[in-house]
N, C-alpha and C positions, 0 to 999 in steps of 0.2 A: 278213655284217657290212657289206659294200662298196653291199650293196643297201637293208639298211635306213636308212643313215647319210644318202642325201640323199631319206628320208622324213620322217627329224625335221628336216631342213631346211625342207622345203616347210609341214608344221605350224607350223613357228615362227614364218616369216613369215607367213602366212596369221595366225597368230593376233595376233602383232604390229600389222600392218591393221585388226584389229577393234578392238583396243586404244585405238590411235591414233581412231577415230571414235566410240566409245561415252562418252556424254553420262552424268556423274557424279549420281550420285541426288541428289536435291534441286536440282542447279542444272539443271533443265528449262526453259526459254522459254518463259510462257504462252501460250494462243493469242493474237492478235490480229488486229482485227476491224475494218472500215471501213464503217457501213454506208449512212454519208452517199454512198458511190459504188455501182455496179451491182456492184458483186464484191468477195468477202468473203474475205481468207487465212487457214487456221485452221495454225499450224505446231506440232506437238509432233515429241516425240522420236522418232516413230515413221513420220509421215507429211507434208504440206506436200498441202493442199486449197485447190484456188479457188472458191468457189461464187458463179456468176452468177445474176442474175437474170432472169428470161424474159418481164418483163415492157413492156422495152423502153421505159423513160422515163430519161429524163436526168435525172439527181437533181438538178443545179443548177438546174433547171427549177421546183424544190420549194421552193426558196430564198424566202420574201416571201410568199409561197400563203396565200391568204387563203379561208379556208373556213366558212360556216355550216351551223349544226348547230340543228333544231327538235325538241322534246322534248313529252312531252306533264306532265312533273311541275311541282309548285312546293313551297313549303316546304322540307320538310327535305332530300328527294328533288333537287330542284333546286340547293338551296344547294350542297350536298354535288358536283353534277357542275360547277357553275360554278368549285368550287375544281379540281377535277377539271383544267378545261380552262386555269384560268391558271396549273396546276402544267406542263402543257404544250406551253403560249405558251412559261414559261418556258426548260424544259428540252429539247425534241426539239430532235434534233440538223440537220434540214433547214430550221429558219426556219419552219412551218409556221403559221400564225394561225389560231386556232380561235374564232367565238362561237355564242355560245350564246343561242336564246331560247326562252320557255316558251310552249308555246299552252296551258295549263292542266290540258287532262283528253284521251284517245284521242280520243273525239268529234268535238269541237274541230279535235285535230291531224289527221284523217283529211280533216276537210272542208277544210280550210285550204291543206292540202296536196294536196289534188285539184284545187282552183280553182289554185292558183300552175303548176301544171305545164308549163301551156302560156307560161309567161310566163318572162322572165329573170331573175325576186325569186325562182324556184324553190329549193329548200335543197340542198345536197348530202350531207347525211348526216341523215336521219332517226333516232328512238328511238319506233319505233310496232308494233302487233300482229304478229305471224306473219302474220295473215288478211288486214293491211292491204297486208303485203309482197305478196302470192299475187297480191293484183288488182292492185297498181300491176303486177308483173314481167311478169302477162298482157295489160298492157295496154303495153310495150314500153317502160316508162319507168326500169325500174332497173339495176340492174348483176349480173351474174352474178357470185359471188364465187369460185367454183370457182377461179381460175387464181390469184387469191392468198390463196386458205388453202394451195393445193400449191406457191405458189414457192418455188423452194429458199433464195434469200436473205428474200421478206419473207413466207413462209408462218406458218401458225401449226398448232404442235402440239398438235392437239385430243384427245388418244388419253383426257384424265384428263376431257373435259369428255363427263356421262351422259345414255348414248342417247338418252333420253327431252327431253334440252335440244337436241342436236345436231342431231337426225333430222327438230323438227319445222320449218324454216327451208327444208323441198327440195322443190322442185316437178320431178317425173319427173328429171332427173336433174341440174337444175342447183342452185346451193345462192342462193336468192336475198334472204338474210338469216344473219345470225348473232347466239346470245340473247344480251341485254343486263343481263335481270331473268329466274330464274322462282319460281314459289310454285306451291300447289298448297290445294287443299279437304282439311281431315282432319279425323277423327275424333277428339274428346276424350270422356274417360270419367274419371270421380272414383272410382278404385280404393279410399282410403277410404270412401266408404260403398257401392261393392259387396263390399269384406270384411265387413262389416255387414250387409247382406245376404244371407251366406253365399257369394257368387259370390267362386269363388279365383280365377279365370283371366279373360283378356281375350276377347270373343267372336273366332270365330272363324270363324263364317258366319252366316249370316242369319239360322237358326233360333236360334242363340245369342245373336245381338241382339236378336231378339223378344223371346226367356226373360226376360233382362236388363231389359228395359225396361218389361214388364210385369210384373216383381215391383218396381220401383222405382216404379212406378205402385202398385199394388196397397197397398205400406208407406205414401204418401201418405194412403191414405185410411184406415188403422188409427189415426194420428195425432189428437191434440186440435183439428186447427185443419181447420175444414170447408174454408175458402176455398182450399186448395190440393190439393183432392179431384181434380182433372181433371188435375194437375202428374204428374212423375214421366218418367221414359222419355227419350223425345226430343222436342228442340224443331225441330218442321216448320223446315224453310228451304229456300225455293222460288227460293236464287240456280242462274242455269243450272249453272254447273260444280259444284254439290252434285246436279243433274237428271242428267247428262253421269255425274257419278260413282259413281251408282247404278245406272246402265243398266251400266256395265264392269261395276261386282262382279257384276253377272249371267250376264255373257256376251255381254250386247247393245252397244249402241252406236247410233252416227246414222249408220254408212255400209255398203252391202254392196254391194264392186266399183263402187267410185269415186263411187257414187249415194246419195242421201239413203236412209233407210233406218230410217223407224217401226216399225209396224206387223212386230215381230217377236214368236217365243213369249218370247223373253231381256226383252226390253223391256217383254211385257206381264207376266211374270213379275214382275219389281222394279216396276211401277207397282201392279199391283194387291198385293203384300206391302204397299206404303209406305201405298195408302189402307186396308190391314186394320189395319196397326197402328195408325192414327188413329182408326176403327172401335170399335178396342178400348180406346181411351181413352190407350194405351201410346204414340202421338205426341199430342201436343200443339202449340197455334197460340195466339198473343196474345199472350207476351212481348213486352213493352215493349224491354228490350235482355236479349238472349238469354244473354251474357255474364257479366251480372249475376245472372240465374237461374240460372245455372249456380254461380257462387260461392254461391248461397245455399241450394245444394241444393233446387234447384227440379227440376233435370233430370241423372240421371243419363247425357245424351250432349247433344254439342251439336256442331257442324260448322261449323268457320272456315276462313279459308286464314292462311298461314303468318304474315301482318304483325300479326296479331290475338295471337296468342300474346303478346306484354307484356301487351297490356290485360288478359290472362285474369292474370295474374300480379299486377295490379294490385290486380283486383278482388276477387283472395280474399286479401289484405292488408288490404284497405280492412274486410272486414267481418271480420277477424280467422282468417281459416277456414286451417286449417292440412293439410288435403285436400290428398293426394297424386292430383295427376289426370296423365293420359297421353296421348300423339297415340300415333292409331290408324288404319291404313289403313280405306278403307269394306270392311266384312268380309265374305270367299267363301271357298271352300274351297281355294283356290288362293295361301291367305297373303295378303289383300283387295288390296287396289289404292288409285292415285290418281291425278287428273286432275291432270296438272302444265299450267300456264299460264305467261305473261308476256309480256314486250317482249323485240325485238329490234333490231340495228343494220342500218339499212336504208339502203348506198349508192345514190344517184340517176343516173344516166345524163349522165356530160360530158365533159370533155376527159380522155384518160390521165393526165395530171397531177395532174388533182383528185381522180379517183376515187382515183387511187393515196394523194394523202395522206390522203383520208377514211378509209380503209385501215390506213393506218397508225395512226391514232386511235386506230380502234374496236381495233386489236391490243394498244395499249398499255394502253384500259381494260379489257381481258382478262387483263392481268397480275394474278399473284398477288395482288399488295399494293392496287392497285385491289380486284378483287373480293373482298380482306377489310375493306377499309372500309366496299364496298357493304353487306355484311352488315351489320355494328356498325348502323350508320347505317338500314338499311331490315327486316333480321331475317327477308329471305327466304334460299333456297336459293344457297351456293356456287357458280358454275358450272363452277368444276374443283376436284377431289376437291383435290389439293392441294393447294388451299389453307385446305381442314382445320389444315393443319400450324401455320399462320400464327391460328389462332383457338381453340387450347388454354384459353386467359381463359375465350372468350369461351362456350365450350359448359359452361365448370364452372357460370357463372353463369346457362346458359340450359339445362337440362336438356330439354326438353320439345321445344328447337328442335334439338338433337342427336337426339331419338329418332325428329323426323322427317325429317330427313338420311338417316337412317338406311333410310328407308322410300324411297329413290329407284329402288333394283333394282323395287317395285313400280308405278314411273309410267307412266303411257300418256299416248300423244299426244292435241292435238286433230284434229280433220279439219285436211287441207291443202289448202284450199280456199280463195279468196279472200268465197266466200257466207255464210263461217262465220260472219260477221258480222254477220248479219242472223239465221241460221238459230238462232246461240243465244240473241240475243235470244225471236227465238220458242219456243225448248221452254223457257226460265224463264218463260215466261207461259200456255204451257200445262201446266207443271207447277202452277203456281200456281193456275192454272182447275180442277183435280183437286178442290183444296182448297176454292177458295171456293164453288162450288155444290153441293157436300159429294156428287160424284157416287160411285154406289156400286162397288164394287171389281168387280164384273162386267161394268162398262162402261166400263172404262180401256183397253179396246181401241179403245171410238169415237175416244177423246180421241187416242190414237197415230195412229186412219187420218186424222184430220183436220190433224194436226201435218205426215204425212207430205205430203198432200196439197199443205199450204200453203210446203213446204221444197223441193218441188219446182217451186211458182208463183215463189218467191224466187229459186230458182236458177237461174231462163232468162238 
């Protein structure tokens, strides 16, 4: 007893001590947070963190920072980021000043922006192609972003933004853009009239899109009305990234080991399928607006990117048509695919300062609630899943632009090349060359060594 007696002593107090320091449930101290300075205190009941920034600028430095910002939209696109930028004139909390001007279209903004470079009217924060980024970054003029996507105080949490958005902004290992916008090429299909046509399922490789398309051809022409005897199927479209997105569902592509890359069996496979089904009558060329054809049942498939989707919405309103249609990846056997595109935010080369608060910009037009407006307002792709959470509305009212969200686990990149920019100019014109001298599907091999030919005179 003599022995246990100053054991319950030492428990007591020991336990006493915890007592005495244990923080009652509900009155916890939230964290707080400075991030106007280099170092951030986060205090809970459990721990007390300081987290510095490694980026070495003096935020008072940030204070009055007057920053421009060139863009390549107008209209809605534009409107919509100008409110953007005077929502955070007025609010960020370093004083930062942001404007904004429009050069109209990429074009434009690529040239515009290559002549200012060498001069002091240069911009500090671009909104131009991935492809645009590759060559200004190769050419020593922009910023690596790498070190504040990882700073610990002004990094950004990318883990929800999808591969396919994240991956294409990096050159070998540096990150020298981050996406701003992206969309992608898809497939639509009028599921009422191919239950009509006895088709229960959506295709789900090539030989099932042919099926499809050529019995939707074939009903055309059983029909009263001659003049839409060649209709049915699909409607040709010779935009590059619908070129670009036929060669993946194959297996092909424009690159093998970092070099242009035609002339493959994958590539000559999808060219010569696409000119047999034209062949067969089963594609079709010469809608006037392909959209419209398609609400009239002119063509069971039609291929847009994602900002088209209302218009299609529109147009089967407009003529009463009450056809359940669908976005559908380009279809393989591998669950098809798509060629995801867009703009990115592209810091310029200047003083730590500016780059930092260009930085901070493009971070805050990454937030959730930014890139739920961008949606409402442009009707492409989220760039982080999460903010799904934030557009519940907006998917009940857009059914069609939910199922291709849905379709991102299938996107693939474009090349990460700054050439790309030229080069798919040219396979939409040699895609397009297929079609108009009506060459025969046995000599869509010429047309690739020649394509490859000329992508590699591009690319010196």
């Amino acid at each position: 007893m003599k022995k246990i007696l100053p054991l319950f002593l030492v428990l007591s107090i020991i336990l006493s001590a915890c007592s005495a320091t244990e923080t009652p449930a509900g009155d916890t101290k939230p964290a707080s947070t400075k991030q106007g300075n280099e170092t951030e205190t986060v205090s809970t009941e459990e721990s007390s963190v300081e987290t510095v920034s490694r980026l070495e600028v003096d935020m008072e430095a940030l204070k009055g920072l007057e920053l421009s910002v060139w863009t390549p939209w107008y209209g809605v696109e534009q409107g919509l980021f100008e409110t953007f930028v005077s929502e955070f004139n007025t609010n960020n909390e370093w004083g930062i000043k942001v404007t904004a001007q429009s050069q109209i279209n990429f074009t434009n903004l690529y040239e515009v922006t290559t002549a200012s470079l060498p001069t002091e009217d240069r911009p500090d924060l671009v909104i131009a192609l991935p492809e645009h980024a590759q060559s200004w970054f190769a050419d020593g003029v922009t910023t690596d972003l790498t070190n504040y996507v990882e700073d610990p105080l002004y990094g950004l949490k990318a883990d929800d933004i999808p591969f396919a958005f994240w991956s294409q902004d990096i050159s070998s290992k540096a990150r020298v853009a981050v996406p701003a916008q992206r969309t992608a090429q898809v497939m639509l299909w009028n599921q009422t009239w191919a239950d009509e046509l006895n088709i229960n399922v959506a295709p789900a490789s090539a030989d099932a899109f042919r099926s499809q398309a050529c019995r939707a051809h074939t009903a055309m022409g059983k029909d009263a009305f001659a003049e839409n005897d060649a209709m049915g199927g699909w409607i040709v479209d010779t935009q590059p990234m619908t070129a670009y997105a036929w060669m993946l569902s194959f297996g092909g592509g424009v690159l093998e080991e970092g070099n242009y890359r035609f002339l493959s069996p994958d590539n000559i496979d999808a060219f010569k399928f696409l000119r047999e089904l034209s062949e067969a009558n089963c594609a079709w060329q010469g809608a006037a607006d392909p959209i419209s054809s398609f609400a009239n049942r002119e063509a069971l498939f039609i291929t847009v990117s994602l900002s088209d989707l209302p218009n299609v919405t529109r147009a089967f309103a407009s003529v009463e048509n009450r056809d359940t249609w669908v976005v559908l990846p380009f279809p393989n056997k591998n669950g098809g695919s798509i060629a995801v595109y867009g703009s990115s935010y592209i810091v310029m080369k200047s003083t730590p300062e500016e780059q930092l608060a260009a930085w901070l910009f493009v971070r805050w037009l990454l937030d959730n609630e930014q890139d739920a407006r961008w949606v409402e307002a442009t009707h492409l792709f989220p760039l982080r899943e999460s903010t799904v959470n934030l557009l519940g509305d907006y998917e009940k009212n857009h059914p069609q632009w939910k199922q291709a969200v849905e379709l991102l686990s299938q996107g693939e990149l474009q090349p990460q090349l700054g050439s790309w920019r030229t080069i798919k100019v040219m396979l939409g014109d040699g895609f397009a060359h297929m079609y108009r001298v009506n060459v025969p599907s046995g000599q869509v091999a010429a047309i690739l060594a020649q394509m490859e030919t000329m992508a590699k005179d591009l690319s010196k």
